[in-house]
N, CA and C atoms of all chains as a GROMACS GRO file, in nm:
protein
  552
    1UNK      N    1   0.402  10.142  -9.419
    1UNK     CA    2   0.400  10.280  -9.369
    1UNK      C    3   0.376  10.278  -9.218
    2UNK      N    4   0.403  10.368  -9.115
    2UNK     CA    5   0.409  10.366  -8.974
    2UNK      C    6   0.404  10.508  -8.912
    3UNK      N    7   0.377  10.509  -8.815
    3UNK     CA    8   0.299  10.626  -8.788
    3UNK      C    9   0.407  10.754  -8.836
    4UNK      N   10   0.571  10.700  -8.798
    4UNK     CA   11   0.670  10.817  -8.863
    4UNK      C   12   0.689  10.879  -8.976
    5UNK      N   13   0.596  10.771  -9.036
    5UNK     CA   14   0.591  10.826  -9.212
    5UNK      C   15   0.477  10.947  -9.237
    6UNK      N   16   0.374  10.910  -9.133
    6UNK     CA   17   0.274  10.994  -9.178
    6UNK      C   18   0.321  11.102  -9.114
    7UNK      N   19   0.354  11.135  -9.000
    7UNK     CA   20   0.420  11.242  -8.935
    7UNK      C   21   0.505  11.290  -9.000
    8UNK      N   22   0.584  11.246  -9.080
    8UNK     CA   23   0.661  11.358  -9.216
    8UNK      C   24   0.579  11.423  -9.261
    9UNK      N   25   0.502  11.369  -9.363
    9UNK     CA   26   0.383  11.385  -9.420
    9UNK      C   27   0.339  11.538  -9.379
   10UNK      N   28   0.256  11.506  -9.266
   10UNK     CA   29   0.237  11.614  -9.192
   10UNK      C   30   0.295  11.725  -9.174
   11UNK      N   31   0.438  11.725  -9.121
   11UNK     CA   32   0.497  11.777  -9.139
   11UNK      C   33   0.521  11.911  -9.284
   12UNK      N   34   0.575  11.820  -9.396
   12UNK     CA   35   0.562  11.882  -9.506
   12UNK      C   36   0.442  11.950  -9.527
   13UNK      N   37   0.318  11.889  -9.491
   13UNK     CA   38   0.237  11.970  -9.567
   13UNK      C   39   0.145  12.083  -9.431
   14UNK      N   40   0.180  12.071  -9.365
   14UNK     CA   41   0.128  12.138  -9.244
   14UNK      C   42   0.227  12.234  -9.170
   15UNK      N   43   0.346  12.203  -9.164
   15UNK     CA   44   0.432  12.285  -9.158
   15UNK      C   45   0.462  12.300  -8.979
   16UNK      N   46   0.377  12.216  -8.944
   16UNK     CA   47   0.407  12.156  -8.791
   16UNK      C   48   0.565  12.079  -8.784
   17UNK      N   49   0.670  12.076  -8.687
   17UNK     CA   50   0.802  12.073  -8.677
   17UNK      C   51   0.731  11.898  -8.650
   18UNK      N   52   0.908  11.886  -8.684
   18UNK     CA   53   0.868  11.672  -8.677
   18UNK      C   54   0.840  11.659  -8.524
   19UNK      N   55   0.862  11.726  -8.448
   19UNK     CA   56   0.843  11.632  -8.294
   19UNK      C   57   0.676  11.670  -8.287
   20UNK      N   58   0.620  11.771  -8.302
   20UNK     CA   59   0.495  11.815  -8.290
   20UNK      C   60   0.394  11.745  -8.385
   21UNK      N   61   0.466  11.684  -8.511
   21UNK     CA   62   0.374  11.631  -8.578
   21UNK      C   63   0.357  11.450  -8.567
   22UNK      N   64   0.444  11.428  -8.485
   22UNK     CA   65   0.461  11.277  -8.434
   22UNK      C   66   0.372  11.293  -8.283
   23UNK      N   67   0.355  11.418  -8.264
   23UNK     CA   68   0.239  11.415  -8.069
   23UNK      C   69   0.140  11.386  -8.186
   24UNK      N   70   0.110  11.477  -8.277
   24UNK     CA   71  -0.063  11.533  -8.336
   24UNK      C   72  -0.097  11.394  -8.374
   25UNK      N   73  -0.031  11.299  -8.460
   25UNK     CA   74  -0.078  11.182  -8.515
   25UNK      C   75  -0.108  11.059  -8.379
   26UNK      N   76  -0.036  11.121  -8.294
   26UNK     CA   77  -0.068  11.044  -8.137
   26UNK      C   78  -0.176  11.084  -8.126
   27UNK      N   79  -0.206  11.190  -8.108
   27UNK     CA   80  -0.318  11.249  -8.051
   27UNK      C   81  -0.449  11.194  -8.119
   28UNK      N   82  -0.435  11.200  -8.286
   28UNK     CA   83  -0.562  11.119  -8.363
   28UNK      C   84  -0.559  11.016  -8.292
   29UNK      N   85  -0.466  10.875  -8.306
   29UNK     CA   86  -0.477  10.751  -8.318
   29UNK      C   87  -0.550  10.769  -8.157
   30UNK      N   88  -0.531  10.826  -8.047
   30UNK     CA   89  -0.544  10.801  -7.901
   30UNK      C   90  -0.712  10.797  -7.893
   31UNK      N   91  -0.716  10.939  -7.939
   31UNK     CA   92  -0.856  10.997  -7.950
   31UNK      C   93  -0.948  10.885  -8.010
   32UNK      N   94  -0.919  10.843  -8.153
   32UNK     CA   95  -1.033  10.711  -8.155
   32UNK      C   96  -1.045  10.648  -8.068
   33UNK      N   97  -0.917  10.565  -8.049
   33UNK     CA   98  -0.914  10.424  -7.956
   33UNK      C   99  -0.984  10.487  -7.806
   34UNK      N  100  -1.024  10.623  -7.727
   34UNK     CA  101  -1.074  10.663  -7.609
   34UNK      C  102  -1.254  10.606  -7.707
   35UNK      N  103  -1.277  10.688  -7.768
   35UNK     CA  104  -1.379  10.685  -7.842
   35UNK      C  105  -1.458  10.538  -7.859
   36UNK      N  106  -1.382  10.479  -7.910
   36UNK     CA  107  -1.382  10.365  -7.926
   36UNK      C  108  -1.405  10.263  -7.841
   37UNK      N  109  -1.319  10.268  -7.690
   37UNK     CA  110  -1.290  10.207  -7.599
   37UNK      C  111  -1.436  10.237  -7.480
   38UNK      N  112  -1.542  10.408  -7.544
   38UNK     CA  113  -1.638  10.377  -7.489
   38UNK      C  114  -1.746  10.343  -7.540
   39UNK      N  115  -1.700  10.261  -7.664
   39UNK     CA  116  -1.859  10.154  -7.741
   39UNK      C  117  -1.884  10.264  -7.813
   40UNK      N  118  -1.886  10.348  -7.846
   40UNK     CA  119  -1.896  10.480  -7.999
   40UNK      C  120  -1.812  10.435  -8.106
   41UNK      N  121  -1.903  10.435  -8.250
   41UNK     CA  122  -1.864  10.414  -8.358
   41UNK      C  123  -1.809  10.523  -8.389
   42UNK      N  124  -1.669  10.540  -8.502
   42UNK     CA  125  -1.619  10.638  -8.539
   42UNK      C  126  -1.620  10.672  -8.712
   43UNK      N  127  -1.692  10.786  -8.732
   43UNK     CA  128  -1.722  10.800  -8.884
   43UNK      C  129  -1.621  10.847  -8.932
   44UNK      N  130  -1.565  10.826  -9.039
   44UNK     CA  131  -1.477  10.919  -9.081
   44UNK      C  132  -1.539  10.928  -9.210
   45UNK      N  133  -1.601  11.028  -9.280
   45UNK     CA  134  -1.636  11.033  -9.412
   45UNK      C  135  -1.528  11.022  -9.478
   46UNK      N  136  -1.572  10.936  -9.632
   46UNK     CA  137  -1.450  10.926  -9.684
   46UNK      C  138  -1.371  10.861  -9.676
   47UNK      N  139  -1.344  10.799  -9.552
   47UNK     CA  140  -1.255  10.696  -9.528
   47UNK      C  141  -1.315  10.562  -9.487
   48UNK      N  142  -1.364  10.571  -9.400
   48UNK     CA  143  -1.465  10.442  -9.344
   48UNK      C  144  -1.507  10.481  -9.213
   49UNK      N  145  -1.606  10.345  -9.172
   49UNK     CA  146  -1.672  10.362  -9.035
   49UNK      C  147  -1.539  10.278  -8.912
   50UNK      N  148  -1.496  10.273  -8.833
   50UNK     CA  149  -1.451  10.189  -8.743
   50UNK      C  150  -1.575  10.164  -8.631
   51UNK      N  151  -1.637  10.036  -8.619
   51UNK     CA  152  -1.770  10.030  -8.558
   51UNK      C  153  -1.741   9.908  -8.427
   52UNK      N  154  -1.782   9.950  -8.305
   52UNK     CA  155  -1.776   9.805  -8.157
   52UNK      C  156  -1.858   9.762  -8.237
   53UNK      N  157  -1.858   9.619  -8.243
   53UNK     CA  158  -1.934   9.503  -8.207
   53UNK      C  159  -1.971   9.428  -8.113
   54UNK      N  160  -2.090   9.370  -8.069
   54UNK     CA  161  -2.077   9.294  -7.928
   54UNK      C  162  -2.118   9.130  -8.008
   55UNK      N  163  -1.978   9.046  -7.982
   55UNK     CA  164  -2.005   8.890  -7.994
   55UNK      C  165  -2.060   8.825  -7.921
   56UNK      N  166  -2.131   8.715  -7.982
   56UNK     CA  167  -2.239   8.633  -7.828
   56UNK      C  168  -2.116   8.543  -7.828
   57UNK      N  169  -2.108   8.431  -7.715
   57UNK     CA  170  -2.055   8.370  -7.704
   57UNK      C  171  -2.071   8.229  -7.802
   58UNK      N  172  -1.968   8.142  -7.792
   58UNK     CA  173  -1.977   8.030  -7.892
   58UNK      C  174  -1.904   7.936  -7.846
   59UNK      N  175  -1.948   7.797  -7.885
   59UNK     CA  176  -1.848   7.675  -7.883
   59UNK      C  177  -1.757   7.683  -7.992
   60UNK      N  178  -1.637   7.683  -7.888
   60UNK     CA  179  -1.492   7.671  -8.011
   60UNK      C  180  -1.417   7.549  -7.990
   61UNK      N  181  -1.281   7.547  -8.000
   61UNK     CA  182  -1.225   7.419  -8.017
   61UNK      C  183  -1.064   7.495  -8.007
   62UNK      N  184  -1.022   7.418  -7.897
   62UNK     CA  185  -0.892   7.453  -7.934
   62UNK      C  186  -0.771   7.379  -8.046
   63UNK      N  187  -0.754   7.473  -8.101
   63UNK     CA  188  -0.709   7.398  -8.254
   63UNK      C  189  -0.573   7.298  -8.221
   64UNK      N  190  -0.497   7.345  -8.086
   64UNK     CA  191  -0.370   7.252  -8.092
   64UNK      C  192  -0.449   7.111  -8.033
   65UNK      N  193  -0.518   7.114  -7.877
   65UNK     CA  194  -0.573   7.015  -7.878
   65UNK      C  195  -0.692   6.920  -7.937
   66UNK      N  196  -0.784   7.003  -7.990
   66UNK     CA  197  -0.888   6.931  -8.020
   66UNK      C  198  -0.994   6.950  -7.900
   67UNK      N  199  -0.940   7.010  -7.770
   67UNK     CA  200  -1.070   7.019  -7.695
   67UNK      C  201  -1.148   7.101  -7.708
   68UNK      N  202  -1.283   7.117  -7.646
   68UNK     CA  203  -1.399   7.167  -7.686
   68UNK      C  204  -1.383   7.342  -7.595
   69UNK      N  205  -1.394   7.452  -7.620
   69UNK     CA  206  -1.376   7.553  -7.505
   69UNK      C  207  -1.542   7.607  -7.525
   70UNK      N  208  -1.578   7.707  -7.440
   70UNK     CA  209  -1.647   7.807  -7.504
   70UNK      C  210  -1.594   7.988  -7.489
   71UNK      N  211  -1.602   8.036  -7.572
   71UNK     CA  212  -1.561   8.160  -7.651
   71UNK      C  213  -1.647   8.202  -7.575
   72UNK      N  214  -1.602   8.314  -7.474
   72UNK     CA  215  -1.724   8.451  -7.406
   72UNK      C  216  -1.753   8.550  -7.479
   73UNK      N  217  -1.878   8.597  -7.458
   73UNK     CA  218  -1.924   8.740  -7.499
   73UNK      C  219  -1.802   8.817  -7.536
   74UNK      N  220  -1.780   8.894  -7.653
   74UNK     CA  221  -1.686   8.973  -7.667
   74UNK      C  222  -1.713   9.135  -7.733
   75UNK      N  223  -1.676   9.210  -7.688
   75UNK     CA  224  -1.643   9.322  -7.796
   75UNK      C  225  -1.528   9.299  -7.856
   76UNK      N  226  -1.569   9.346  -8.081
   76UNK     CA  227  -1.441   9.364  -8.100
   76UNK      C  228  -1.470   9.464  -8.211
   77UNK      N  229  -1.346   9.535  -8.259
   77UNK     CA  230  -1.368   9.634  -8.385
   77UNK      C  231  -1.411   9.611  -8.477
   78UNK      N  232  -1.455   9.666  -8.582
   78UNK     CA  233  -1.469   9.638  -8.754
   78UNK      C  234  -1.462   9.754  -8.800
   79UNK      N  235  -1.427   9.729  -8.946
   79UNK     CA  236  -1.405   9.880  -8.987
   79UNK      C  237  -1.454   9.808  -9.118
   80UNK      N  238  -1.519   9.927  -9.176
   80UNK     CA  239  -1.604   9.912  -9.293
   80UNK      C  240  -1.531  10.021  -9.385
   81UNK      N  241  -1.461   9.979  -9.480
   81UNK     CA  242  -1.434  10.101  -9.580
   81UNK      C  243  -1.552  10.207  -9.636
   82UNK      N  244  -1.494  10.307  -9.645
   82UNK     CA  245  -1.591  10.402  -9.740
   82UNK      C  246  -1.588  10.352  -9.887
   83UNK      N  247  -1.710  10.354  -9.960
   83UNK     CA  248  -1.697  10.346 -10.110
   83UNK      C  249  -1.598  10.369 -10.194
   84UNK      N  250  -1.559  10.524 -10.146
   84UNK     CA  251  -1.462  10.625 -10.220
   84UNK      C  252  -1.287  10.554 -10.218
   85UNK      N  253  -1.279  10.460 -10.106
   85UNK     CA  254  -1.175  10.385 -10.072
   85UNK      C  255  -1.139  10.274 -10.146
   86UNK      N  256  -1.268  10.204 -10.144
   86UNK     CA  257  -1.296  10.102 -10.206
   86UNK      C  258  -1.212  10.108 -10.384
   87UNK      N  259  -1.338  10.213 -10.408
   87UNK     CA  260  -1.328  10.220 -10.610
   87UNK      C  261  -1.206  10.294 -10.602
   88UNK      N  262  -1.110  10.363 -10.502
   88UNK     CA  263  -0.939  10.426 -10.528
   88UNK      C  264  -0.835  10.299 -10.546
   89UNK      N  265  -0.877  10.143 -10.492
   89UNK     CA  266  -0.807  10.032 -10.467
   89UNK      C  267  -0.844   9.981 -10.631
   90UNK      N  268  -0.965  10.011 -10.673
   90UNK     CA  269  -0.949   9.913 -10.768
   90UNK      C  270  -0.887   9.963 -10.929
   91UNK      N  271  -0.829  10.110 -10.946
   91UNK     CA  272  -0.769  10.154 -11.046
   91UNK      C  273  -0.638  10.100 -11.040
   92UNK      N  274  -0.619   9.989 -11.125
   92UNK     CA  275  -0.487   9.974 -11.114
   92UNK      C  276  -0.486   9.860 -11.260
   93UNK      N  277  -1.904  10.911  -8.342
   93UNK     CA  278  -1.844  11.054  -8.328
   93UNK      C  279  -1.805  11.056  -8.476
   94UNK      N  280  -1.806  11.143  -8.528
   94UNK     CA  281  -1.770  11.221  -8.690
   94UNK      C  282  -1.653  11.275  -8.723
   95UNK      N  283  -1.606  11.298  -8.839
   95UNK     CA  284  -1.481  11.336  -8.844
   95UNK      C  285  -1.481  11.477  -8.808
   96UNK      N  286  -1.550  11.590  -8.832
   96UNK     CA  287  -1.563  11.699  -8.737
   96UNK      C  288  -1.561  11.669  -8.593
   97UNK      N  289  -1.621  11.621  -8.534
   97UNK     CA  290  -1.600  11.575  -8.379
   97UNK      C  291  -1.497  11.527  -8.366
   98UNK      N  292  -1.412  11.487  -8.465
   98UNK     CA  293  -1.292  11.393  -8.375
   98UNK      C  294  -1.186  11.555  -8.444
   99UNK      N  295  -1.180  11.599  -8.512
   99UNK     CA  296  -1.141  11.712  -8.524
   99UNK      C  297  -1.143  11.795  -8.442
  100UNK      N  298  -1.261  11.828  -8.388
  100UNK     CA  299  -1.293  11.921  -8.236
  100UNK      C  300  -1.183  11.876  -8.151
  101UNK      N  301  -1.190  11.743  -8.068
  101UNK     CA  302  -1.122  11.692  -7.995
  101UNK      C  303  -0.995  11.683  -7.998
  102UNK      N  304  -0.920  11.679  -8.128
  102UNK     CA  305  -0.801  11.711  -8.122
  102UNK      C  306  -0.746  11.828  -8.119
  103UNK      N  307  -0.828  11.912  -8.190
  103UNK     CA  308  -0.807  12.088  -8.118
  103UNK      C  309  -0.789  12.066  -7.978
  104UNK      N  310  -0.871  12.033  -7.923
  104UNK     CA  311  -0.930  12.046  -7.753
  104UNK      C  312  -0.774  11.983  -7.697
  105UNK      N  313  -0.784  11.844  -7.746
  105UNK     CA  314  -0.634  11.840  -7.683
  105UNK      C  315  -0.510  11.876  -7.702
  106UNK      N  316  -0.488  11.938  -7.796
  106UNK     CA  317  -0.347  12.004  -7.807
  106UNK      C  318  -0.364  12.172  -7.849
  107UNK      N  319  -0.348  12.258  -7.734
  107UNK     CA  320  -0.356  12.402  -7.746
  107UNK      C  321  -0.289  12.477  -7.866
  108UNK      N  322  -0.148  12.409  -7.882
  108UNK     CA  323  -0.092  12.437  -7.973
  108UNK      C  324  -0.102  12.478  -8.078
  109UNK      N  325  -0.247  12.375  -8.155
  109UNK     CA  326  -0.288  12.435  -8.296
  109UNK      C  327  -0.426  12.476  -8.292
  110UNK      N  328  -0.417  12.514  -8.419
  110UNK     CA  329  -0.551  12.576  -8.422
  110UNK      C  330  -0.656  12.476  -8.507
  111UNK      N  331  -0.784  12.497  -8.513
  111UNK     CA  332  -0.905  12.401  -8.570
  111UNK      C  333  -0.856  12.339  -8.679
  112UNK      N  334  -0.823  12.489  -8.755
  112UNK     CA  335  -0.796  12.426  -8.902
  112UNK      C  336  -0.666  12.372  -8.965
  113UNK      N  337  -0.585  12.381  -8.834
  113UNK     CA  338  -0.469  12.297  -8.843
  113UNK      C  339  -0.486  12.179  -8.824
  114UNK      N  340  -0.595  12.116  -8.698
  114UNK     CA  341  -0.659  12.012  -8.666
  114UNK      C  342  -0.698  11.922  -8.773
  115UNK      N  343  -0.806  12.018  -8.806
  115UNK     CA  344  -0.879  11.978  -8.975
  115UNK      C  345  -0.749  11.937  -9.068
  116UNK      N  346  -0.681  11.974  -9.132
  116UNK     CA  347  -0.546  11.934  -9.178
  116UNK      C  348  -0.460  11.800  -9.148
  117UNK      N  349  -0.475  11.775  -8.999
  117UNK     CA  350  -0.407  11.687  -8.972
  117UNK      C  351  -0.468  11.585  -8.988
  118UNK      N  352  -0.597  11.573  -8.946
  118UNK     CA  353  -0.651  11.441  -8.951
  118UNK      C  354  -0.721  11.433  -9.082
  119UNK      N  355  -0.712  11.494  -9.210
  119UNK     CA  356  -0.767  11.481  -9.297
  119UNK      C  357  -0.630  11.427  -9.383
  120UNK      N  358  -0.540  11.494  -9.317
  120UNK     CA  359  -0.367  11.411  -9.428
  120UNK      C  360  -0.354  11.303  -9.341
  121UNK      N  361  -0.364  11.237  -9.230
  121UNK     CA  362  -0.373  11.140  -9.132
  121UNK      C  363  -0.470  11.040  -9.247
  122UNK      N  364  -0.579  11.059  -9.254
  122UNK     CA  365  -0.649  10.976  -9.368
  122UNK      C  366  -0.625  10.922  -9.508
  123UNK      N  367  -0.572  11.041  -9.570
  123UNK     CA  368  -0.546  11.057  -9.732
  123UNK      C  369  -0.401  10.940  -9.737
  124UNK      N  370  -0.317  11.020  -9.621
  124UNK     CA  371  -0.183  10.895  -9.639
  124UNK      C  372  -0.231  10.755  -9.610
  125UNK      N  373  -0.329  10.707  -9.564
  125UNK     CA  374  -0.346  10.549  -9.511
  125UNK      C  375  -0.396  10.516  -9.624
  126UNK      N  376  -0.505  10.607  -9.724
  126UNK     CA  377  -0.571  10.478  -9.866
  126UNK      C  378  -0.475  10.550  -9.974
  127UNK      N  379  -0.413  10.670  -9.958
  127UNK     CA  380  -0.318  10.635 -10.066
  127UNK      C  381  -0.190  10.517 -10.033
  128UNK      N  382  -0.168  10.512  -9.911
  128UNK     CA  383  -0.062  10.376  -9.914
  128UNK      C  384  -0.174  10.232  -9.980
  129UNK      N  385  -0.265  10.279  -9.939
  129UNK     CA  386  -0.357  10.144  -9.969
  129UNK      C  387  -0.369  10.109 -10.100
  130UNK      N  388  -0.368  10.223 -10.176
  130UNK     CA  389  -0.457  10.249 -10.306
  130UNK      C  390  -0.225  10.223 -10.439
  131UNK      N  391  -0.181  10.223 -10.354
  131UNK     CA  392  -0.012  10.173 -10.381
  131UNK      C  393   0.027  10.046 -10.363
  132UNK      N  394  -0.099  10.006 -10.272
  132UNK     CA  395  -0.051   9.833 -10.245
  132UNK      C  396   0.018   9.813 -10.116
  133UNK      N  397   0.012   9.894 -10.051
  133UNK     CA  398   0.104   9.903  -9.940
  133UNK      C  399   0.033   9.876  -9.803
  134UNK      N  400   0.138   9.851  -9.675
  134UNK     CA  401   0.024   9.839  -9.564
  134UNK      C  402   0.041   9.932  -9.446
  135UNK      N  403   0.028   9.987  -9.330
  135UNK     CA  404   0.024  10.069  -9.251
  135UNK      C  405  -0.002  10.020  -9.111
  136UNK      N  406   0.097  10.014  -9.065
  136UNK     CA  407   0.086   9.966  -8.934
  136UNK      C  408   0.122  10.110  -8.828
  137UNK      N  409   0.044  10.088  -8.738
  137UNK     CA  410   0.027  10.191  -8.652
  137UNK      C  411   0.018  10.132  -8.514
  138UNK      N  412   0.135  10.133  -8.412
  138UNK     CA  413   0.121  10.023  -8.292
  138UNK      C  414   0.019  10.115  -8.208
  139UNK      N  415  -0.045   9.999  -8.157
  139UNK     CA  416  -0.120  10.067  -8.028
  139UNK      C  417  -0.265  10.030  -8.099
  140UNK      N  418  -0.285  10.083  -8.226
  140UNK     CA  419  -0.385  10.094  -8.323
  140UNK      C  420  -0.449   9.993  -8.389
  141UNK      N  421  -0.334   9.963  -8.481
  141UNK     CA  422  -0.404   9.864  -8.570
  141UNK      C  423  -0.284   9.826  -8.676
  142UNK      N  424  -0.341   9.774  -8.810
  142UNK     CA  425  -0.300   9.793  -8.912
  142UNK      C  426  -0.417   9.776  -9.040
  143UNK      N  427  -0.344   9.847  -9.156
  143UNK     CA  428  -0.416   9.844  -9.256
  143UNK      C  429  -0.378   9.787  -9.384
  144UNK      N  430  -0.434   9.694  -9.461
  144UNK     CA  431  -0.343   9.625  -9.550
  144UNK      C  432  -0.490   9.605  -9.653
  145UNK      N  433  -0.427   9.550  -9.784
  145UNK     CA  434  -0.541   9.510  -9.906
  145UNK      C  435  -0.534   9.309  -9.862
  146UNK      N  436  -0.617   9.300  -9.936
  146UNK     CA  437  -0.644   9.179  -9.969
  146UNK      C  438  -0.672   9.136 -10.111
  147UNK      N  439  -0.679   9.062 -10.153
  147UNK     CA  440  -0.730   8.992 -10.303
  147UNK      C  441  -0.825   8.922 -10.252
  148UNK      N  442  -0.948   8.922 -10.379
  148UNK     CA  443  -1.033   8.826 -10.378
  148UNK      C  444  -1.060   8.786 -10.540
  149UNK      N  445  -1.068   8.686 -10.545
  149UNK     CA  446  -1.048   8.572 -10.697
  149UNK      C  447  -1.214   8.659 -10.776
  150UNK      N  448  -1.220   8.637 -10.916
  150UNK     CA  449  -1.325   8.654 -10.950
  150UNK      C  450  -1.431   8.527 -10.917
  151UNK      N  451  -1.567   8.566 -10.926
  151UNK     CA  452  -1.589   8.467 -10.901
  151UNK      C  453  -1.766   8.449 -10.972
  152UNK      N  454  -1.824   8.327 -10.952
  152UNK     CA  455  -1.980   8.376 -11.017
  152UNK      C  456  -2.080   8.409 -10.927
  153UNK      N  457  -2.127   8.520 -10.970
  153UNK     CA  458  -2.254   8.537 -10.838
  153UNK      C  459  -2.388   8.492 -10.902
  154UNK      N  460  -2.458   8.538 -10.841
  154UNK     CA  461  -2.627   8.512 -10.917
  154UNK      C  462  -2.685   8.669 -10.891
  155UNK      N  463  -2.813   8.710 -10.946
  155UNK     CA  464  -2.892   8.789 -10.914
  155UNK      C  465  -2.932   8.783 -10.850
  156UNK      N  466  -2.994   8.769 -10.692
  156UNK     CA  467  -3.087   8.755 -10.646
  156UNK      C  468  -3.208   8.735 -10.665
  157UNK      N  469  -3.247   8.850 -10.747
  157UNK     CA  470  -3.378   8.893 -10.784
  157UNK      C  471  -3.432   8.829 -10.925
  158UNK      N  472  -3.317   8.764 -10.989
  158UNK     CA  473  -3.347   8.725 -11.137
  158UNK      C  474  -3.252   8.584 -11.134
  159UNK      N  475  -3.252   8.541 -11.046
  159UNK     CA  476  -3.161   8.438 -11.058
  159UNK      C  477  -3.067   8.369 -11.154
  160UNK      N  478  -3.056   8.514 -11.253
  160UNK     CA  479  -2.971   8.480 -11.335
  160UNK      C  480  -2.783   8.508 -11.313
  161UNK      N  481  -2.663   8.413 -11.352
  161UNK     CA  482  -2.590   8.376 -11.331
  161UNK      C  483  -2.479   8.522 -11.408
  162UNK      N  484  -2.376   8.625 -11.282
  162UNK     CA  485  -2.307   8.684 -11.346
  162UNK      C  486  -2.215   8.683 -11.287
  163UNK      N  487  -2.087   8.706 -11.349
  163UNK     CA  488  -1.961   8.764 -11.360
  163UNK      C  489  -1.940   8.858 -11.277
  164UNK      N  490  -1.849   8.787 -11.119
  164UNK     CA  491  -1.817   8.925 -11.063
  164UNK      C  492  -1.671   8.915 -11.033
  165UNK      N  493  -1.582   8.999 -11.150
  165UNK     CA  494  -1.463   9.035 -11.153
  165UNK      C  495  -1.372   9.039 -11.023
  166UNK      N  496  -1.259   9.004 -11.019
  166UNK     CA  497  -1.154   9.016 -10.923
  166UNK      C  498  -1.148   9.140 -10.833
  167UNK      N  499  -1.129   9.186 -10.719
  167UNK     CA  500  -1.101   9.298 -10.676
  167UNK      C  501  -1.042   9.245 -10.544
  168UNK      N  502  -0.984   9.400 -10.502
  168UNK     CA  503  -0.856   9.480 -10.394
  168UNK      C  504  -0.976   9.498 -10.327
  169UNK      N  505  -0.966   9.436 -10.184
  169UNK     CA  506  -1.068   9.514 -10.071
  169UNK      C  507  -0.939   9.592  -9.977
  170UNK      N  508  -0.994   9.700  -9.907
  170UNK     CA  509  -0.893   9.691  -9.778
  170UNK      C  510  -0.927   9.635  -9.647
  171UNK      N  511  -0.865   9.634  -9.534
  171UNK     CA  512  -0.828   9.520  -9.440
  171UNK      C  513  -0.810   9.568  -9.326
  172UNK      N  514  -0.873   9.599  -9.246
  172UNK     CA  515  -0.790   9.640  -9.108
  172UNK      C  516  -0.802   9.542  -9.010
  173UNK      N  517  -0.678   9.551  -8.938
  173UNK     CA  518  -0.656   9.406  -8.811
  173UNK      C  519  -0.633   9.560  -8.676
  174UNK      N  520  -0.704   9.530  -8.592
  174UNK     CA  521  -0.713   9.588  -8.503
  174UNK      C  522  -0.573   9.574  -8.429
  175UNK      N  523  -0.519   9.638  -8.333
  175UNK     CA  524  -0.341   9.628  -8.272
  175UNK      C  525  -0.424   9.577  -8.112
  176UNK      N  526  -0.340   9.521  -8.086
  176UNK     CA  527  -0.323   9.448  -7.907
  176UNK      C  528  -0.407   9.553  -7.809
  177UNK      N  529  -0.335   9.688  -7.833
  177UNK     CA  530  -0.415   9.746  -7.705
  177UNK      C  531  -0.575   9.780  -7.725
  178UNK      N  532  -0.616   9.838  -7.892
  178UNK     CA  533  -0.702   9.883  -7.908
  178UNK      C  534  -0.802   9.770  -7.879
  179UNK      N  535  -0.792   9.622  -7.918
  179UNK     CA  536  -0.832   9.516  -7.875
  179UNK      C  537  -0.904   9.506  -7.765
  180UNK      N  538  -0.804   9.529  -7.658
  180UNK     CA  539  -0.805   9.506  -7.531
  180UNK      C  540  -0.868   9.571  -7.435
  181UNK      N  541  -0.874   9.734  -7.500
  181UNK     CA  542  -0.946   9.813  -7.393
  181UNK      C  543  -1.078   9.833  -7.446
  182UNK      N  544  -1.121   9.777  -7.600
  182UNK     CA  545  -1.285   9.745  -7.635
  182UNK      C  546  -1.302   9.680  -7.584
  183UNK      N  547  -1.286   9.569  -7.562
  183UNK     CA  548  -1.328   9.440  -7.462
  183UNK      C  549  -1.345   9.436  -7.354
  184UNK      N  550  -1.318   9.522  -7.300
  184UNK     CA  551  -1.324   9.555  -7.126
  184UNK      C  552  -1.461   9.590  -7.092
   0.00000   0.00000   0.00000
């Protein structure tokens, strides 16, 4: 599925015209990633948390050579499903 | 930020609709990603991310608390892989 699918979606059930409902689903996805991009976790009840993390740094290895690197401090995403998500995956 | 707050904000940015059109969008914005999920399906959204299931084998756990030995059945988790940009501008 891709963002054009859900923008049908939308469409049909919102009754927003397809070009307007392909901005609005822009507009969600943007809005987290601003959100996001300033270290704020994003709740979505129901769906899940999308949460920054801050990584310490680490000794890694580069896998083609074998040499030793070290991995810097990083931020990166996680997203934690909601429950309700969870137990909808496992009826099957 | 909450799914009401991120609701606010998309009002805020597009004049066009109204709250509870807002409310609408990002609540069918949701419903379509774990019903593709909850179908087996995956959702890629550039800029964003993607969303996909995984399998995990059954396997034996213990109690913690009773250290006795149980049965924990197979299950569908879901999966999100963060997309290039969203990556990129957490990390900054």
């Amino acid at each position: 599925m891709t963002k054009s699918e859900i923008a049908s979606i939308i469409c049909d059930r919102v009754g927003l015209s397809k070009k307007e409902s392909a901005e609005i689903v822009e507009i969600v996805l943007e809005e987290i990633k601003n959100v996001l991009a300033s270290g704020t976790d994003v709740k979505i009840s129901g769906f899940g948390h999308f949460m920054v993390r801050s990584k310490n740094s680490r000794r890694g290895r580069n896998p083609k050579t074998g040499e030793g690197i070290t991995i810097e401090p990083r931020k990166v995403v996680t997203f934690r499903a909601s429950q309700l998500v969870k137990d909808q995956l496992q009826k099957d | 930020m909450t799914k009401s707050e991120l609701i606010d904000a998309v009002a805020n940015a597009n004049k066009d609709i109204t709250r509870r059109e807002a409310e609408v969008v990002v609540s069918t914005v949701f419903s379509a990603i774990s019903d593709e999920l909850a179908n087996g399906g995956r959702i890629e959204l550039r800029g964003f991310g993607s969303f996909s299931i995984k399998t995990r084998d059954s396997r034996t756990g213990r109690n913690p608390k009773t250290g006795e030995s149980v049965h924990v059945p197979a299950k569908t988790v879901p999966h999100f892989k963060p997309g290039k940009e969203l990556r990129e501008r957490v990390d900054k």
